[in-house]
C-alpha positions in Angstrom: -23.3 5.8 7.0 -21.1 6.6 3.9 -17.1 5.6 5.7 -14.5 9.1 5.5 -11.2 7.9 4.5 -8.0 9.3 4.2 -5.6 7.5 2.4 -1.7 8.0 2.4 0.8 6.6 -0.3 4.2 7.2 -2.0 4.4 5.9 -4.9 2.2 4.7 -7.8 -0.8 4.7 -6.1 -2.5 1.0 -7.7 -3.9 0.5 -4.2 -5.4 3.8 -4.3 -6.7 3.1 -7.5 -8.3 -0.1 -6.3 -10.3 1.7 -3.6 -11.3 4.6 -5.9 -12.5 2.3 -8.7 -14.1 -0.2 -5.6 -16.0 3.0 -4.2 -17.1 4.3 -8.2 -18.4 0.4 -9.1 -20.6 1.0 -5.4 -18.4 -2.2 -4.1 -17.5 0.0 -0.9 -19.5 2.3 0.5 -16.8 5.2 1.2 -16.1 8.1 0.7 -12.1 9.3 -0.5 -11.7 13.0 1.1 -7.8 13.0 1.1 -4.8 11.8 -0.2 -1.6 12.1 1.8 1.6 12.1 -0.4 4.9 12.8 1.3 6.7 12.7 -2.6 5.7 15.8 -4.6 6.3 13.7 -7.8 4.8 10.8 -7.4 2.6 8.9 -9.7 -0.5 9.0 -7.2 -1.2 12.1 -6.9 -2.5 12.4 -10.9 -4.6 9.4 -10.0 -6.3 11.7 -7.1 -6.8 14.8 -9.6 -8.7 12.5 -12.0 -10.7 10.9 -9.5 -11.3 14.1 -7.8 -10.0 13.6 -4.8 -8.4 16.7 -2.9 -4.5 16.1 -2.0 -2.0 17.1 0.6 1.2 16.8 -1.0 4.4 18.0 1.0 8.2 17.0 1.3 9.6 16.1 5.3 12.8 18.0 5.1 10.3 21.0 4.8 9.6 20.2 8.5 11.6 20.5 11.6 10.2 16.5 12.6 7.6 14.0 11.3 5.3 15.6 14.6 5.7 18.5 13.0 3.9 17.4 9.5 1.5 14.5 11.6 0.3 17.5 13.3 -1.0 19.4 10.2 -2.0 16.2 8.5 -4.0 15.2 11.7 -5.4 18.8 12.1 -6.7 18.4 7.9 -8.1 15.0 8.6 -9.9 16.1 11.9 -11.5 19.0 9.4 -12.6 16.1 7.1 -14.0 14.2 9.6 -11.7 11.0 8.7 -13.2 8.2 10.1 -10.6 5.5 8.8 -6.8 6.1 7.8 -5.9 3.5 5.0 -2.0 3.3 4.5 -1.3 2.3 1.1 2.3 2.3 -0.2 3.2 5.4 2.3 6.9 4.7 2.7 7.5 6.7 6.4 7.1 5.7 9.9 4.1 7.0 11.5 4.5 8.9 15.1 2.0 8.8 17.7 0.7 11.7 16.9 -0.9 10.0 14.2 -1.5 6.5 15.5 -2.8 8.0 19.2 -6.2 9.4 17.7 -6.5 6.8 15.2 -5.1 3.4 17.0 -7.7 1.1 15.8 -9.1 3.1 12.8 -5.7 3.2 10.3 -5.2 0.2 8.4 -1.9 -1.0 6.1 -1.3 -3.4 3.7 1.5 -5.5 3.7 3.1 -8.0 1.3 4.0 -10.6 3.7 1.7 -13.2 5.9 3.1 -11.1 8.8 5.0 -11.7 11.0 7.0 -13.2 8.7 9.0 -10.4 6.6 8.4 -7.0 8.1 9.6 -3.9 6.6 11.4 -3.5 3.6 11.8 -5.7 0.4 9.1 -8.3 2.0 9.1 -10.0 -1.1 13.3 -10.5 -1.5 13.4 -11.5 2.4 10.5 -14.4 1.3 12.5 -15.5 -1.8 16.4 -15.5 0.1 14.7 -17.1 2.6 13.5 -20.3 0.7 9.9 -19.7 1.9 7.1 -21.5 -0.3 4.1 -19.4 0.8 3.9 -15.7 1.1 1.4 -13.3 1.1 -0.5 -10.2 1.9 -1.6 -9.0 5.6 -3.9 -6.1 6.3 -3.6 -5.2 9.9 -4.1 -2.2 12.4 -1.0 0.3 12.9 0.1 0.7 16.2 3.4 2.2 15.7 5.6 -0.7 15.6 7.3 -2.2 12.2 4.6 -3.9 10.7 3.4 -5.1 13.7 -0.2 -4.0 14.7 -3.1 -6.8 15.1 -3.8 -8.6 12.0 -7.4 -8.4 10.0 -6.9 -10.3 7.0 -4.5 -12.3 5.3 -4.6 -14.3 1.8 -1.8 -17.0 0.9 0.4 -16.5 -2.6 2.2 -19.3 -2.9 6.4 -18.6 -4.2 6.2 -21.1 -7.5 10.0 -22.2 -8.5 11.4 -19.9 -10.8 10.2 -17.0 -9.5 11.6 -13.4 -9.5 10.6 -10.4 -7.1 8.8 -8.8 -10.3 6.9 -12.2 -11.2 6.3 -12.6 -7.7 4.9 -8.6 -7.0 2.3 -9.3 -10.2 0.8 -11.7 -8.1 0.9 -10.1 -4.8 -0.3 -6.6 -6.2 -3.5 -8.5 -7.7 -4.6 -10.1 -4.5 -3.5 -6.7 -2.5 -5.6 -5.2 -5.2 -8.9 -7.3 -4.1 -8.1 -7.8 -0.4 -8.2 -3.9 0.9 -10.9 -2.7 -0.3 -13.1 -5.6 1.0 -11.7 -4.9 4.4 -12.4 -1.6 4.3 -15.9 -2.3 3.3 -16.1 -5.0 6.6 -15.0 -1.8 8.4 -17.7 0.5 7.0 -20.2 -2.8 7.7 -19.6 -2.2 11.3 -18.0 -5.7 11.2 -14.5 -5.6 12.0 -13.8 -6.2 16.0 -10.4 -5.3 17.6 -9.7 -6.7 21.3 -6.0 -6.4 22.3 -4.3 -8.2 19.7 -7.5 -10.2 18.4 -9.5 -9.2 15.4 -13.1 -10.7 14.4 -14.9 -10.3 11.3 -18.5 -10.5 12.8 -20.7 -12.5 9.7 -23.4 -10.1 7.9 
């Protein structure tokens, strides 16, 4: 069974790219039927045009809450049958309204080996702080900051002299590789969530 995914983001969209070119090269076995974009401008949402993918774009303050808008993006995703949420880049908290119906079926990306260095500027916190490892986790939301059981995570090591920038070219490469092969364990059937324990259950 082809996976439904719905994926949100902010900004430029290269994760989003990465899953739409992993599900055209027949690497994940998905299918994209929505892009969320909370930034009307954003970089993104011309990637989902050209890849055909439908989009719901729409600014907060145009809302009386983030319920509010969760509830019309939940009511478009439950139309689409969405079977996984994949958060990439999507720069708002997400209310329960949104995590409720899909606790254990919406994924993020994170450029830290959490929980080392949640929220913002992971990479600055791992550079002021004198780490030599960082990395990226992909883990289940569950409402808190960055702090939902952990699927996958792959080591970047700091080398000296690097900058954020230097540092981001590395980390967006292995980001890059990383989520769409989760997401493909998910649409395996191989990804296993008890309490705060994840398995990835061999082919």
């Amino acid at each position: 069974m082809t996976l439904r995914i719905a994926v949100f983001a902010s900004g430029q969209g290269s994760n989003f790219q990465a899953i739409v070119d992993a599900v055209q090269e027949k690497k994940l076995d998905a299918s994209i039927e929505l892009l969320v974009c909370d930034k009307p401008l954003a970089p993104v949402i011309a990637r989902a045009e050209q890849a055909g993918v439908e989009a719901f774009v729409f600014k907060p303050k145009d809302y009386a809450s983030r319920e509010a808008y969760e509830q019309e993006i939940l009511a478009i995703m439950q139309q689409k049958q969405v079977d996984l949420v994949v958060l990439a880049g999507y720069m708002r908290i997400i209310t329960s309204v949104l995590v409720e119906p899909y606790y254990g079926r919406m994924l993020n990306v994170h450029p830290s080996m959490l929980p080392s260095f949640p929220g913002v500027n992971a990479l600055g916190q791992a550079l002021d702080y004198g780490v030599k490892v960082t990395g990226v986790t992909v883990h289940y939301v569950d409402g808190g900051l960055d702090s939902g059981p952990i699927v996958a995570q792959r080591a970047v090591a700091i080398e000296a002299g690097d900058t954020e920038e230097s540092l981001a070219a590395r980390i967006h490469t292995i980001e890059q590789e990383l989520y769409p092969q989760v997401i493909q364990w998910v649409a395996e059937g191989r990804v296993k969530l008890d309490g705060r324990h994840v398995t990835i259950q061999s082919n």
